[in-house]
C-alpha positions in Angstrom: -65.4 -72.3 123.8 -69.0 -71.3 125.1 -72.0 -70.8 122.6 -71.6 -66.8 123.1 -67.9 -66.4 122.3 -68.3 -68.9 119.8 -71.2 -66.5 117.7 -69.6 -63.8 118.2 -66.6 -65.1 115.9 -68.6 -66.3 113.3 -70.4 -63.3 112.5 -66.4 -61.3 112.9 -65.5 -63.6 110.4 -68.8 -62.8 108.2 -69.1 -59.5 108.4 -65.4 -59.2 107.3 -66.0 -61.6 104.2 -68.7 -59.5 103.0 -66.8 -56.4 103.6 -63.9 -57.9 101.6 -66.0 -59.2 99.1 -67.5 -55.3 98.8 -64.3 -54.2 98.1 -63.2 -56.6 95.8 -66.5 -55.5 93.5 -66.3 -52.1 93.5 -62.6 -52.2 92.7 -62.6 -54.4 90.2 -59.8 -56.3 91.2 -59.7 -60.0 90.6 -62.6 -60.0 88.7 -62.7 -60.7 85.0 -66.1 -58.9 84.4 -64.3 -55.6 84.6 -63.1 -55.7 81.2 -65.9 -56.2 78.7 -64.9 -58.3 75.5 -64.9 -56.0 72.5 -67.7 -56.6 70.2 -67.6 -58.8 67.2 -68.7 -57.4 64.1 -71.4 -59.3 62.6 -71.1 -60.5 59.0 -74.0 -60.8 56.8 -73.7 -63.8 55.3 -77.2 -63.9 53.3 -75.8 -63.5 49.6 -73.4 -66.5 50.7 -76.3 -68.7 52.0 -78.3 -67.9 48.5 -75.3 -68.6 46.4 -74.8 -71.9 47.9 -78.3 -72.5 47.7 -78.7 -72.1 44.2 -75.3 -73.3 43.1 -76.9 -76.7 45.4 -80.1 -76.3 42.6 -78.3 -76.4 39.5 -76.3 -79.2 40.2 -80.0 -81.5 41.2 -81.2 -79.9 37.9 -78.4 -81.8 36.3 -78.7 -84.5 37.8 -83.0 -84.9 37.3 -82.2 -84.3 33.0 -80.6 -87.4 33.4 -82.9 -89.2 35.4 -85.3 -88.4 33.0 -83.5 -88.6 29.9 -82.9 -92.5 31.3 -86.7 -92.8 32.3 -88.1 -91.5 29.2 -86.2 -93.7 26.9 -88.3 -97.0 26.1 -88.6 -99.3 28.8 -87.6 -103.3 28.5 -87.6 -105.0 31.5 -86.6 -108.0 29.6 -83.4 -106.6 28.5 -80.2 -106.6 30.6 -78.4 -103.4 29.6 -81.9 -101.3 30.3 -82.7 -102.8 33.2 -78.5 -102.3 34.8 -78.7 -98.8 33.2 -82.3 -98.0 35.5 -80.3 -99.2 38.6 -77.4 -97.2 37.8 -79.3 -94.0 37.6 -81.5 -94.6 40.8 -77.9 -95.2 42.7 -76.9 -92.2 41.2 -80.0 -90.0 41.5 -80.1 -91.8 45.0 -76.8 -90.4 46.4 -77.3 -86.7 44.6 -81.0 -86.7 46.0 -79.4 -87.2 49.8 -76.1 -84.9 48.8 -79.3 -82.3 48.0 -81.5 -83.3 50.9 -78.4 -82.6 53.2 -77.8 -78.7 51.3 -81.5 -77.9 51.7 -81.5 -78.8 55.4 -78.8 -76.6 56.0 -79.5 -73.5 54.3 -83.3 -73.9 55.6 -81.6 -73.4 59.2 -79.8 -70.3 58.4 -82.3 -68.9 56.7 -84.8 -69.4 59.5 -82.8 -67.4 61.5 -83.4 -64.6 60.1 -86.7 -62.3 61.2 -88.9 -60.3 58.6 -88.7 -59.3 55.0 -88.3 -62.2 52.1 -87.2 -64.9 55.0 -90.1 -66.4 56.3 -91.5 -67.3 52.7 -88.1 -68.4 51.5 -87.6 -69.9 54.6 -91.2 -72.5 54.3 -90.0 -73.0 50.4 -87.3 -74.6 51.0 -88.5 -76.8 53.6 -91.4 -78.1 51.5 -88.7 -78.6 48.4 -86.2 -80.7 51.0 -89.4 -83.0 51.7 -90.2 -83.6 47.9 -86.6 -84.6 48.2 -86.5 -86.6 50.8 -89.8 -88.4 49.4 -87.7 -89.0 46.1 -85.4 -90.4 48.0 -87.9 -92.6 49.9 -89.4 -94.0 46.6 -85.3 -94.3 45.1 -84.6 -96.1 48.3 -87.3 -98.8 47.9 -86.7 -99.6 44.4 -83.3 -100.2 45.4 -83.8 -102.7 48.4 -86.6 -104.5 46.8 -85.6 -107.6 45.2 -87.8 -107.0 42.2 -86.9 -105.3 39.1 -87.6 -102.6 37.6 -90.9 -102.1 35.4 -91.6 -99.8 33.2 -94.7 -99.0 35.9 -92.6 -97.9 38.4 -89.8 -96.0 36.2 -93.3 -94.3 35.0 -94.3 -93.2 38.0 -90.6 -92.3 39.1 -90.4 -90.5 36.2 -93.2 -87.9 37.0 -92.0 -87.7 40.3 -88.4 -86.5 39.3 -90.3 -84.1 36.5 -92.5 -82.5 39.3 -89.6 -82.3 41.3 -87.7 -80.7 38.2 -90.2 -78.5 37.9 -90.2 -77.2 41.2 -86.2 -76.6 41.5 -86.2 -74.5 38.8 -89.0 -72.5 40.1 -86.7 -72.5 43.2 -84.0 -71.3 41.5 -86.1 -68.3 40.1 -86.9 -67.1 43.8 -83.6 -67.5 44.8 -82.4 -65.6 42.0 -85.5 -63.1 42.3 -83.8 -62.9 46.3 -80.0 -62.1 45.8 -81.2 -59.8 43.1 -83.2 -57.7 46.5 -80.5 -58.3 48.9 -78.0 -56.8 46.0 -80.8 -53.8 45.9 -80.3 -53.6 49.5 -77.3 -53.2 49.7 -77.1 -50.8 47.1 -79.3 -48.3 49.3 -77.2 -49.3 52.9 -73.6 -48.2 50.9 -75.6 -45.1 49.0 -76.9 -44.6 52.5 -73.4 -44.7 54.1 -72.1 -42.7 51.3 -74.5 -40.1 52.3 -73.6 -40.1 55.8 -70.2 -39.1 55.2 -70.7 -35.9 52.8 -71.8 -32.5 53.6 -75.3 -31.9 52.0 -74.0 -28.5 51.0 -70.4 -28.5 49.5 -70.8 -32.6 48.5 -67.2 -32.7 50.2 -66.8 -35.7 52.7 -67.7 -34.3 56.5 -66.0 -34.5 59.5 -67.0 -38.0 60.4 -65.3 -39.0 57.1 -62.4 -36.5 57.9 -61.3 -38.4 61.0 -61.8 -41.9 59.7 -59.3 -40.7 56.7 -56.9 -38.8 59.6 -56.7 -42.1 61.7 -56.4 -44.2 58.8 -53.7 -41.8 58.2 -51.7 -41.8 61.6 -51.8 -45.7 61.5 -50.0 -45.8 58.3 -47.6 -43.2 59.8 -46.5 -44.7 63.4 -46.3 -47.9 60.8 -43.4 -46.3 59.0 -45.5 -46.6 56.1 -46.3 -43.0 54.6 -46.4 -39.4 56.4 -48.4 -36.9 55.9 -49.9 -33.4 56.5 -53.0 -31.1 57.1 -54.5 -28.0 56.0 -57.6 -26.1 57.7 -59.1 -23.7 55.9 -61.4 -21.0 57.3 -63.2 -18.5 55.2 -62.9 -14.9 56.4 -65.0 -12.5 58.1 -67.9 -15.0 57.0 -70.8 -14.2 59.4 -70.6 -10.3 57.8 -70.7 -12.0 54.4 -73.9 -13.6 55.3 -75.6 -10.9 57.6 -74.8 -8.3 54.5 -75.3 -10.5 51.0 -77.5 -13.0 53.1 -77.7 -16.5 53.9 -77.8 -18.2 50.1 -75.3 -16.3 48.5 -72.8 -17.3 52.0 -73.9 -21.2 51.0 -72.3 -20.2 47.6 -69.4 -19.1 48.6 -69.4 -22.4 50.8 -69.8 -24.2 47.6 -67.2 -22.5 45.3 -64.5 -23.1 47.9 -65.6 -26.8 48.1 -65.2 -26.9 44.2 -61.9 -25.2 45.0 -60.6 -27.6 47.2 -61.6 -30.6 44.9 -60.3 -28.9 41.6 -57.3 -28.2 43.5 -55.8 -31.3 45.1 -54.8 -34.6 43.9 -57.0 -37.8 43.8 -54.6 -39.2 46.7 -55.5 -36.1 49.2 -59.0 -35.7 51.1 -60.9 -32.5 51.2 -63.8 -32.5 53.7 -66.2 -29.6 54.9 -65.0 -29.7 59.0 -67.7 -27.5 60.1 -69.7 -24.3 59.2 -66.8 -22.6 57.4 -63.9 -23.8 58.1 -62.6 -27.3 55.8 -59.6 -29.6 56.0 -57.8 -31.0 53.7 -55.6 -34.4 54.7 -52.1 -34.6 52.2 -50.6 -38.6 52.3 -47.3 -38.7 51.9 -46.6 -34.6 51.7 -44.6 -32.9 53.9 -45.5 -29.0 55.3 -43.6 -27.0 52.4 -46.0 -29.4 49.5 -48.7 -28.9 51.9 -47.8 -24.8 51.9 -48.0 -24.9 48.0 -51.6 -26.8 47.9 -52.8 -24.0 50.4 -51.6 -21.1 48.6 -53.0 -22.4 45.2 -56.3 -22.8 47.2 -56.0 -19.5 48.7 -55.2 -17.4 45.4 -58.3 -19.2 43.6 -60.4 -18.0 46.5 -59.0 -14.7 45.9 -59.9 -14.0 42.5 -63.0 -16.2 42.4 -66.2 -14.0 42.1 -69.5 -15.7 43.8 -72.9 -15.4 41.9 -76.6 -15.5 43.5 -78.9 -15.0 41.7 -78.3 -10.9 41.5 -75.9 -10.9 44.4 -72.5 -11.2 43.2 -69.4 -11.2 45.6 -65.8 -11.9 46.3 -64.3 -14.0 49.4 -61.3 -15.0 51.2 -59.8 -17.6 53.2 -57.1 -18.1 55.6 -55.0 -21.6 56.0 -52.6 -23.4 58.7 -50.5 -26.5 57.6 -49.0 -28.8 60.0 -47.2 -31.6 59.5 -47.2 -35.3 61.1 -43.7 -35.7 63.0 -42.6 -39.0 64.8 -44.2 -39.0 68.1 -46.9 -36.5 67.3 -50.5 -37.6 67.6 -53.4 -37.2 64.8 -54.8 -34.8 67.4 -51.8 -32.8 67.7 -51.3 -32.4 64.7 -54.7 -31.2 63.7 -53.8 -28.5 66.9 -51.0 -27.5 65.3 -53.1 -26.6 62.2 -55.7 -25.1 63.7 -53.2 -22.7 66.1 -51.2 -22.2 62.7 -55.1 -21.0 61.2 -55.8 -18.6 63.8 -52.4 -17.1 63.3 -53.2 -16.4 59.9 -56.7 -15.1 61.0 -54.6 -12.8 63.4 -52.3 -11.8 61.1 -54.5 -9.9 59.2 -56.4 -12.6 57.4 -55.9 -14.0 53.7 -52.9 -16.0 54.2 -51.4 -19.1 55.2 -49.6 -19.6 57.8 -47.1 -23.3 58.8 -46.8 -24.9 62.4 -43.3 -24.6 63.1 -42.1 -28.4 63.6 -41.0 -29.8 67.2 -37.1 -29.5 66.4 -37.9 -25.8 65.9 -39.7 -25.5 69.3 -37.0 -27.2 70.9 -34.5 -24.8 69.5 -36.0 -22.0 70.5 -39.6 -22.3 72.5 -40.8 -18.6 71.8 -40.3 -19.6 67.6 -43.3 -17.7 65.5 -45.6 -19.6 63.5 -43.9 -18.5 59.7 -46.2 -17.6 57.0 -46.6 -19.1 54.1 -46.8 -15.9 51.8 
C-alpha cells in the first residue's frame, strides 16, 4: 500500500473514532458520569467529638487523684512496699497517660477540621494539653527503664508535674463543657430557625413547604399499606372584596380566626397549614372522605357564625371546602387535584359549602358523575 492510500485510511479511521466518541458523549450511553451519585447528607458530629473528649478528661482526672494521692503520701525509698507501690502507679499512670495521649490526638484532628467559630482555639488547647501528656509520659517512661529506684526527689518532681497536669484537664474540661453548652445554643436557634421556616408568619399554621413534606410523608405510609388518608382545601370567599371594602388588616383577621379555626377544630393527629393567600389545607391520616366531610363542615359552620374584630371594623366571613380522598393507585398530587376541583365546585356552586371528589370507582361507573356536596 503506497504512503497516499495508506494516510488516507488513517485519518477515515480517525475521524470516525472521534465522531463515535461524539456520540457516545452527548448521549450518554456507556458512560457512568451520566448519572450523578445522590448526595450524602452530612452529619454533624461535633457534640459527639466533645462528649468523647471530655468523657476521655474525666477518666485522666481519675487516674492523676491517684497518682497523687500515692505521691503525696511519705516517701521511703528504704522500704519495699513504698517503693513497689511507686512502680505500680507509674505503670499505671504510664498506660492511662498513652490511652489519653492517643484520645487527645484524635479528637485534635477532627476538631481541626473544622473552620471558624470556637475551633481554632479549642483546636490549639488540646494540642498543647496532648504534649503535657506526652511529656508525662516521657518523664513516666524514664523512671521506668532506669535501673535506679525511686526517690522521694523524683516522685517530688513527678508529683508537681501530674498536679499541673491535673490542673490543666480540669480547666479543659471547663471549655469543653463551656463548648457543648454553645453548640447546644446553636442548635437551639438552627431547629427554632427551621421551625420558623415552616409556619406562616400570619396564621402561625405550618405553610406549604411543611404541607407537602406532611402530604408525602403521607402517600409513603399509604402505597406502604400502612395508613390512608384524606385532604381538605379550604378557600375563604369573595376575599379580595373583604379586603378592598373593610381593608387589608381586618382581611389578615379573618385569615387568623380561620387559622384558629382550623387548629381548634381538628385532632392532634391531622395537619392544618396556610397553602397560600387564602386558601388552607388540612391533611386527615387515617380518615376516609365521609370523616374528612364532617371535619369540613364543622370548620365551615364556625366560619359561619364567627364574627371578625379590628379594631372598629367588625365583620363576618365564609369559606368553601373540597375533600378528596387517597385511593390505591392515586398520587399525592392527584389527590390534592381532586380537592382542589372539588373546592372550585363549591365556589361555583354558590359558595359556603363543601363539596367531596367523587372516588375513581364512581368515575368509572359513570364518567359524567357530579362532584356531591357535602351539605
Amino acid at each position: 500500500m503506497n504512503l497516499p492510500v495508506a494516510l488516507g485510511l488513517w485519518l477515515a479511521n480517525s475521524c470516525a473514532a472521534a465522531l463515535f466518541g461524539y456520540w457516545l458523549g452527548r448521549s450518554g450511553f456507556g458512560s457512568r458520569a451520566a448519572v450523578a451519585p445522590a448526595p450524602v447528607a452530612e452529619i454533624d458530629d461535633a457534640p459527639i467529638v466533645i462528649d468523647d473528649l471530655r468523657a476521655a478528661a474525666e477518666s485522666a482526672d481519675e487516674d492523676f487523684e491517684l497518682a497523687i494521692a500515692d505521691f503525696s503520701a511519705p516517701a521511703d525509698s528504704a522500704s519495699s512496699v513504698w517503693v513497689q507501690r511507686i512502680a505500680r502507679r507509674f505503670d499505671k499512670l504510664l498506660r492511662s497517660g498513652r490511652g489519653f495521649e492517643r484520645k487527645l490526638s484524635t479528637g485534635q484532628a477532627r476538631i481541626a477540621r473544622r473552620k471558624g467559630g470556637v475551633w481554632p482555639a479549642l483546636a490549639s488547647e488540646l494540642s498543647r494539653h496532648r504534649n503535657r501528656v506526652i511529656e508525662l509520659c516521657g518523664a513516666l517512661e524514664r523512671e521506668i527503664s532506669g535501673s535506679i529506684t525511686p526517690t522521694a526527689a523524683t516522685v517530688a518532681a513527678l508529683l508537681a508535674q501530674v498536679q499541673s497536669l491535673a490542673e490543666q484537664n480540669r480547666r479543659l474540661r471547663q471549655e469543653l463543657v463551656e463548648v457543648k453548652a454553645r453548640l447546644a445554643e446553636r442548635e437551639e436557634r438552627l431547629s427554632e430557625a427551621e421551625r420558623q421556616a415552616r409556619l406562616d408568619a400570619l396564621t402561625r399554621l405550618p405553610n406549604r413547604r411543611s404541607f407537602d413534606e406532611r402530604l408525602a410523608a403521607a402517600q409513603t405510609r399509604a402505597e406502604a399499606g400502612i395508613e390512608t388518608y384524606a385532604l381538605i382545601l379550604f378557600d375563604l370567599d369573595r376575599f379580595k372584596d373583604l379586603n378592598d371594602e373593610l381593608g387589608h388588616p381586618f382581611g389578615d383577621a379573618v385569615l387568623s380566626v380561620f387559622g384558629r379555626i382550623l387548629t381548634d377544630t381538628i385532632r392532634a393527629s391531622d395537619h392544618a397549614a396556610r397553602f397560600g393567600g387564602e386558601e388552607f389545607a388540612v391533611l386527615l391520616p387515617g380518615a376516609d372522605t365521609l370523616a374528612a366531610n364532617a371535619v369540613a363542615e364543622r370548620c365551615r359552620r364556625q366560619a359561619e357564625t364567627s364574627i371578625v374584630r379590628r379594631g372598629d371594623t367588625r365583620g363576618a366571613f365564609t369559606v368553601s371546602g373540597g375533600v378528596a380522598a387517597w385511593e390505591q393507585g392515586r398520587t399525592a398530587e392527584e389527590v390534592l387535584s381532586a380537592a382542589d376541583r372539588a373546592l372550585y365546585a363549591a365556589k361555583a356552586d354558590g359558595r359556603n359549602r363543601v363539596h367531596l371528589a367523587p372516588t375513581s370507582a364512581a368515575s368509572e361507573t359513570d364518567p359524567a358523575v357530579a362532584l356531591t356536596s357535602g351539605v
